[in-house]
N, C-alpha and C positions, 0 to 999 in steps of 0.2 A: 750526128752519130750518138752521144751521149745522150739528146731526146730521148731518139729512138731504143734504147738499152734502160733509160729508166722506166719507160711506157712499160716495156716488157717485164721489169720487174716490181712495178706497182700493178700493174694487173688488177686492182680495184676497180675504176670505172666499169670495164667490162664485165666485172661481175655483181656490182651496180644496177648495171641494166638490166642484164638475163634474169635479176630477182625484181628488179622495175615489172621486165613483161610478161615476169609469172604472176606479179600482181596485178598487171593490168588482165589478165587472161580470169585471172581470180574474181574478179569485180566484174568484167564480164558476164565472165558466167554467171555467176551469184546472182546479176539482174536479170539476167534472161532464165534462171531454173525460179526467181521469187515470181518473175513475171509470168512463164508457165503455168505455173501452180495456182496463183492469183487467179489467171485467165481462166484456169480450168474450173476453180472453186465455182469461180461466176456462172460459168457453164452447167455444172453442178444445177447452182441456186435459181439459174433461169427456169430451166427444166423442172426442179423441185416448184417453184413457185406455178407456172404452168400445170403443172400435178394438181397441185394442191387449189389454184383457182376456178380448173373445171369439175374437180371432185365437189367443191362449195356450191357449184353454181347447179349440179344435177342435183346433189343434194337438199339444194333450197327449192328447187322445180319440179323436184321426185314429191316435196312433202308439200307443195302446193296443190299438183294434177290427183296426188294418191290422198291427202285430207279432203280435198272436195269430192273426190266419186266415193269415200266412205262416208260421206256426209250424205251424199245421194243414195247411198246403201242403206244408211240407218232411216233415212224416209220412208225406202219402201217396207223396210221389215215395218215400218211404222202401219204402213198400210195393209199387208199382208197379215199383221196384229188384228186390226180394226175388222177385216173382212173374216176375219176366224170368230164374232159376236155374233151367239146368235140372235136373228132376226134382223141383222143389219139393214137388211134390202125393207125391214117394214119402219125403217127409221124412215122421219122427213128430210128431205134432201139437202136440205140447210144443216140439218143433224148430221147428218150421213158421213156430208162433207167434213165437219169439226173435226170429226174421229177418225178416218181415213186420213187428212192432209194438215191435221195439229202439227204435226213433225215433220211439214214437208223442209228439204235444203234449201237455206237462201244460199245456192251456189252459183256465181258470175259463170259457170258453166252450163248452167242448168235449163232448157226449154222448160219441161211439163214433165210431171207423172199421170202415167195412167195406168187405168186398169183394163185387161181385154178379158173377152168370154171366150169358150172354148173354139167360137170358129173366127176368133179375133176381131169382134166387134167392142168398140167401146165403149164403156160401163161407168167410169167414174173417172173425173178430172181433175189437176190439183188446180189449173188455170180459171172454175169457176163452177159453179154449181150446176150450171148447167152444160152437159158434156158431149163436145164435140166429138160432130161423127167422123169416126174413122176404123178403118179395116187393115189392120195388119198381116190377113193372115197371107198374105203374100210375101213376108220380111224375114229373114234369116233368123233371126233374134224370137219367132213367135212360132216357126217349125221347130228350130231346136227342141224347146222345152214341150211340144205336143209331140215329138217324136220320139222323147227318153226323157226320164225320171230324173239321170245324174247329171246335165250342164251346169247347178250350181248357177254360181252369177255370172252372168252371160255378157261379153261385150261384141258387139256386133259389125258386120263391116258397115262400113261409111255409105250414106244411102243421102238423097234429096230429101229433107224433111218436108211434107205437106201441108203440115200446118203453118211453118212458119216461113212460107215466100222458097224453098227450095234451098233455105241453105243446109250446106253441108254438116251432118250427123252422127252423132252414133247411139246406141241404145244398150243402156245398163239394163238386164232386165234378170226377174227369176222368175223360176213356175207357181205355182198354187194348185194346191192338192186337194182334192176330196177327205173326208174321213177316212175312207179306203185306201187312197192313194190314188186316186184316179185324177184325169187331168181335168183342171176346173179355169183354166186360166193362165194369165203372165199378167206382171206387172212391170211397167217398164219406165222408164226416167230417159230422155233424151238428152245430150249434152252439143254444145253447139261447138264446133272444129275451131271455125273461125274464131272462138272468144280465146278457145286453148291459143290459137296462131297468135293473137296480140299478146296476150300474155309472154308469148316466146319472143314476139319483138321487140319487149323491152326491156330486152338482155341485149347488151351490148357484147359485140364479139370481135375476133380479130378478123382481118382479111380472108376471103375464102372459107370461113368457117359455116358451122353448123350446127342446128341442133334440130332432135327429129326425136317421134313418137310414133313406136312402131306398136303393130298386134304381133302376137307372137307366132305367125304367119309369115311374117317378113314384111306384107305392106307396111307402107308409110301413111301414116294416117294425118302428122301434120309436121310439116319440116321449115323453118325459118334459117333462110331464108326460102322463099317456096320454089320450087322447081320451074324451069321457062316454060312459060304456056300453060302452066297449072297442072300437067301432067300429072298420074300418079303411075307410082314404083314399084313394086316389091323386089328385095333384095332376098329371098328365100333362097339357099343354097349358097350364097356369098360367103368366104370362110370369115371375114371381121363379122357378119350379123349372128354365123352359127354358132362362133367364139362367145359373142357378147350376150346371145340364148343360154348357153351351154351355163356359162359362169353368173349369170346373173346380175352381179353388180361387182367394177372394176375399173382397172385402166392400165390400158397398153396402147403400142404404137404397132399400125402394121398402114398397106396400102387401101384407097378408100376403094370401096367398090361400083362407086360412081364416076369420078374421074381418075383414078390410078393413083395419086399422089401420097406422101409418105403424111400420116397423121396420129394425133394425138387422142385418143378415143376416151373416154370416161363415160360410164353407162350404171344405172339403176333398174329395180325395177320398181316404180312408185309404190309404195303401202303394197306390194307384195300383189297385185293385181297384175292381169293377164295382160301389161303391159311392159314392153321397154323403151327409156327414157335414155338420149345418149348426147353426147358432142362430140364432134370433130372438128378440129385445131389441126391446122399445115403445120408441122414442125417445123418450118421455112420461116413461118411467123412467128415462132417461138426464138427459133435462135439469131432472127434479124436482128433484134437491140443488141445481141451479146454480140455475133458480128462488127458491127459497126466498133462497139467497144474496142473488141481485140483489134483492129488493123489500127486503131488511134494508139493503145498500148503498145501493140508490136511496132507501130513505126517511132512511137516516143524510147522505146527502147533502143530500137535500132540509132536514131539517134543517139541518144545519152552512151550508150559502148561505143557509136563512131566517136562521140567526143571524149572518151576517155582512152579510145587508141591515138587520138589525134595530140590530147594532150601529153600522152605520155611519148608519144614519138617528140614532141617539141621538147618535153624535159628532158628526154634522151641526148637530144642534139644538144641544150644548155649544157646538159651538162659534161658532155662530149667535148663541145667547145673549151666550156672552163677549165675543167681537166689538161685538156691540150695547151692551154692556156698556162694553166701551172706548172706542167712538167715543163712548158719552155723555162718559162720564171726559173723554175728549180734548175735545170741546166743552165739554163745563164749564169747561176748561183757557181754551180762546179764546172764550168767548162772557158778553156782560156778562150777571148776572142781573138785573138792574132790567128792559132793554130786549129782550132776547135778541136784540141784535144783535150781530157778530163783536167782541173788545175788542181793543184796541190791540195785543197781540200777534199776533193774527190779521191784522191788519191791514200787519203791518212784514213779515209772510207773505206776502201776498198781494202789496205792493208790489214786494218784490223779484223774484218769480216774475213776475209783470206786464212789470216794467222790463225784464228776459232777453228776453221775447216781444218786448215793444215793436219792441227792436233787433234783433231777429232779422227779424222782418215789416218793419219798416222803418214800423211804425203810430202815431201819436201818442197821448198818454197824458195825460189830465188828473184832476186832485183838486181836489177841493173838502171847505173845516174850514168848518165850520158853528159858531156861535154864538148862544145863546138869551139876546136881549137883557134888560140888567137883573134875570139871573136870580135875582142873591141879593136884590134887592128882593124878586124874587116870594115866595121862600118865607120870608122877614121877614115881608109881608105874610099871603099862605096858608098858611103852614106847609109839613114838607115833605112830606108827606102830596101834598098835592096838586102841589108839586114836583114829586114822582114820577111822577103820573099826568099831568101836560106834557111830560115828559123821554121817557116811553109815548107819548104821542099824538105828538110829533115824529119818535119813532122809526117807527112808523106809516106818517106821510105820505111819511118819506124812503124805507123799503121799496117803498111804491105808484110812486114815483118814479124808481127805480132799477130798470128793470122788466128789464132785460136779464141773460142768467146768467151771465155775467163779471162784472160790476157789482156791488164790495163795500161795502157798508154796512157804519161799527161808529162805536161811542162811543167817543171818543178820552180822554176822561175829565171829568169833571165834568159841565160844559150843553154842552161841544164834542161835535160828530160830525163823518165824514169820511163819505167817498165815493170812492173809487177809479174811474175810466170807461177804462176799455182800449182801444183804437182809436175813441180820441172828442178830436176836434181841440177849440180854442177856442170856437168857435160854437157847436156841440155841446154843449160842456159849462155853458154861457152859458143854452142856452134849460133842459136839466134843471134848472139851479141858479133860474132866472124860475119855472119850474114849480114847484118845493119854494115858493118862495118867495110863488109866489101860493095853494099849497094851503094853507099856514099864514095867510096874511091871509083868508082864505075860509072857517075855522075860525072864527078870531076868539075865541079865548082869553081871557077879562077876565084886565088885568093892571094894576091898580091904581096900581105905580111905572111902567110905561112913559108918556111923553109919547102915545103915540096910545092908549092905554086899553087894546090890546090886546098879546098875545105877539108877536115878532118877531124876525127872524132875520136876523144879518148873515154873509155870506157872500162866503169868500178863493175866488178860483179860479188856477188855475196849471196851466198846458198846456206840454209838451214833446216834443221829437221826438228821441230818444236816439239816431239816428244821428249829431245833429250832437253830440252830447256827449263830451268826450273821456273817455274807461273810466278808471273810477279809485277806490276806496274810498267806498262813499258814495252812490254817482250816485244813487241813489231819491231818498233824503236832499232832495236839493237842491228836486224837486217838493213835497214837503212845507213845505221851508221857505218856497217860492217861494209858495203855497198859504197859509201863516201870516201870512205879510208883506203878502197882498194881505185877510187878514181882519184885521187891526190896523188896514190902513188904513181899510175898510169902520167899524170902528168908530169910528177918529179921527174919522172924518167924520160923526158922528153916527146911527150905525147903520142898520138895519133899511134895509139897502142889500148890493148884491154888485159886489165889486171882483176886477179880474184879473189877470193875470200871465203872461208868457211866462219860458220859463227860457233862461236864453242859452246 
């Protein structure tokens, strides 16, 4: 009982822990909102880096495909220079060629240039002086410019080249004008697809990816990886191609228009030519590495907060236990072990901290010293065996007695007991001490040396009001003694009676 009452007024442990598991809640969080944030930065930086690596790579591919068809461009103005001399055609063929094809493009893209007459027969070759026969006027690239003045530099759809085994082509070409403006011609440069498609294959890409070279038609002119069966596409009308037309050089994410999936687009248009250059990256593939990251982070989190709920729940219990631990200690400390009521230390505790209140509240305070008549007859008689268990049973009745929870019971030592009553005037403490006093005759204890045959209890009481008291070393003291003086008399007087006191 004395555990249990110091527990309640140390109250520490418990709130020990409730600050333990707002710490532990704290640290918690704290790793799971750094670990969030972390994760998210990462996220962030994947994507940014993803940005930023297909931006490099059209970049480096835009001024690879757009410096070599200006390279092919400045050949022919080179050409279309040389055929504006006049008398060209009375030059010797050896000559002809110097001046016409000085400037032709060393371009790994490049077949031939040539030059056609107005019903698209060939006329001059950069492949050799002597120039192969060929007729274009059946080719998109050689109507255009006989059929209007403005196509400018012209790229052409993709056709079999015949001179060179049927591979796949296209044809840069511009017109040639008369003095008047009249049509005299086209000179045109062929570039080979496949030289563009190795080029593109040796770009390393992610899963599922792509990159592709459109006309600004929407065909696909060369795509790496190549489409199954060599198919070709055109995506005209697609909103990612109309977007990527529209804007001309960027990068967003939308769905692909080939197989639906959600992608990472970055697009050019090389050297500003009637071309678009682009990738597509699966966002799948982009945030795979970050993935895998976060479920190692999120589960080493999860982790590390179960082991910080887990430790703190075990220092909870340590320290549960030691606490429990102590407050025994500490009650063993104030608590009789015969009776396990408060002992006299506890009691000269309890008094003073009482007497503070008293005066503060302005409430009266009374004690009652209990004595167990002719006790040392008893156990002369009974032994002390059963001493002990009267000394028990007393303590008993005085607990039932003292039923209030400020109300301290303890053995004072020997067959004495006391009673502390905290705002309990005279009368008060008058009818508690009638009570004790009839629970023990109502008992009725055989006691062989008392005069009435049974146990019996004489009883000092002493009541004070510590505002009239003047402060001074002691002041509890005095109720006690006052409380002593009124149980001597009780006994003088032939016991098993309770006598009072006022303290002046």
């Amino acid at each position: 009982m004395v555990l249990e009452q110091m527990e309640r007024e140390a109250g520490s442990p418990a709130r020990f822990g409730r600050r333990l598991n707002l710490l532990a809640l704290a640290i918690a969080l704290g790793v799971m909102g750094v670990t969030g944030a972390s994760l998210w930065q990462s996220r962030q930086d994947a994507w940014d880096s993803a940005e930023i690596g297909a931006r490099n790579v059209i970049a480096a591919l835009g001024r690879d495909i757009g410096g070599n068809i200006r390279l092919v461009e400045a050949a022919m103005e080179g050409v279309a220079d040389g055929l504006a001399l006049p008398g060209i055609w009375a030059y010797p063929p050896d000559v002809r060629y110097l001046i016409l094809f000085d400037r032709s493009a060393r371009s790994p893209y490049l077949h031939s240039v040539m030059v056609f007459d107005t019903e698209g027969e060939s006329i001059a070759d950069s492949d050799g002086v002597l120039v192969r026969p060929l007729n274009v006027a059946d080719r998109d690239y050689f109507r255009v410019h006989r059929d209007g003045p403005d196509a400018g530099l012209y790229l052409s759809e993709p056709f079999a080249n015949r001179l060179h085994g049927g591979i796949t082509s296209i044809a840069v070409s511009r017109r040639l004008d008369g003095p008047g403006g009249e049509f005299r011609g086209i000179v045109a440069a062929t570039l080979s697809l496949p030289a563009v498609q190795q080029r593109l294959a040796g770009i390393a890409l992610p899963a599922d990816s792509s990159l592709n070279l459109f006309a600004l038609d929407g065909s696909i002119l060369v795509r790496q990886p190549p489409l199954a069966g060599g198919q070709r596409l055109s995506l005209a009308g697609a909103p990612t191609f109309e977007r990527v037309k529209a804007e001309g050089e960027g990068v967003f994410t939308g769905p692909s228009a080939i197989d639906g999936g959600q992608k990472l687009y970055a697009f050019t248009r090389p050297a500003g030519l009637p071309l678009i250059l682009n990738t597509a990256i699966p966002t799948r593939e982009i945030m795979q590495p970050w993935l895998r990251k976060a479920a190692i982070m999120a589960a080493l989190t999860v982790l590390l907060c179960g082991a910080v709920v887990v430790l703190t729940f075990l220092f909870q219990r340590e320290l549960t236990r030691r606490s429990r631990l102590e407050a025994a200690l500490e009650a063993l400390a104030v608590t009789d072990a015969l009776t396990g009521l408060a002992n006299r230390r506890a009691m000269d505790r309890a008094l003073e901290r009482e007497w503070r209140a008293a005066r503060r509240n302005g409430r009266p305070i009374s004690f009652m010293m209990i004595d167990l008549d002719w006790f040392k007859q008893f156990n002369d008689y009974y032994g002390h065996t059963e001493g002990d268990q009267a000394l028990r049973a007393v303590a008993r009745l005085l607990l039932e007695t003292a039923r209030r929870p400020r109300d301290q019971a303890a053995r004072y030592g020997g067959e004495e007991f006391c009673l502390l009553m905290p705002e309990t005037d005279a009368a008060g403490a008058r009818r508690v001490a009638q009570t004790l006093h009839a629970a023990v005759a109502r008992r009725a204890m055989p006691h062989a040396g008392s005069p009435g045959g049974t146990l019996s209890l004489s009883i000092g009481l002493a009541t004070a009001d510590p505002r009239q008291q003047e402060p001074g070393p002691g002041d509890a003291l005095q109720l006690v003694e006052a409380a002593d003086r009124a149980l001597y008399r009780a006994k003088a007087a032939g016991r098993d009676r309770i006598e009072a006191r006022q303290v002046a």
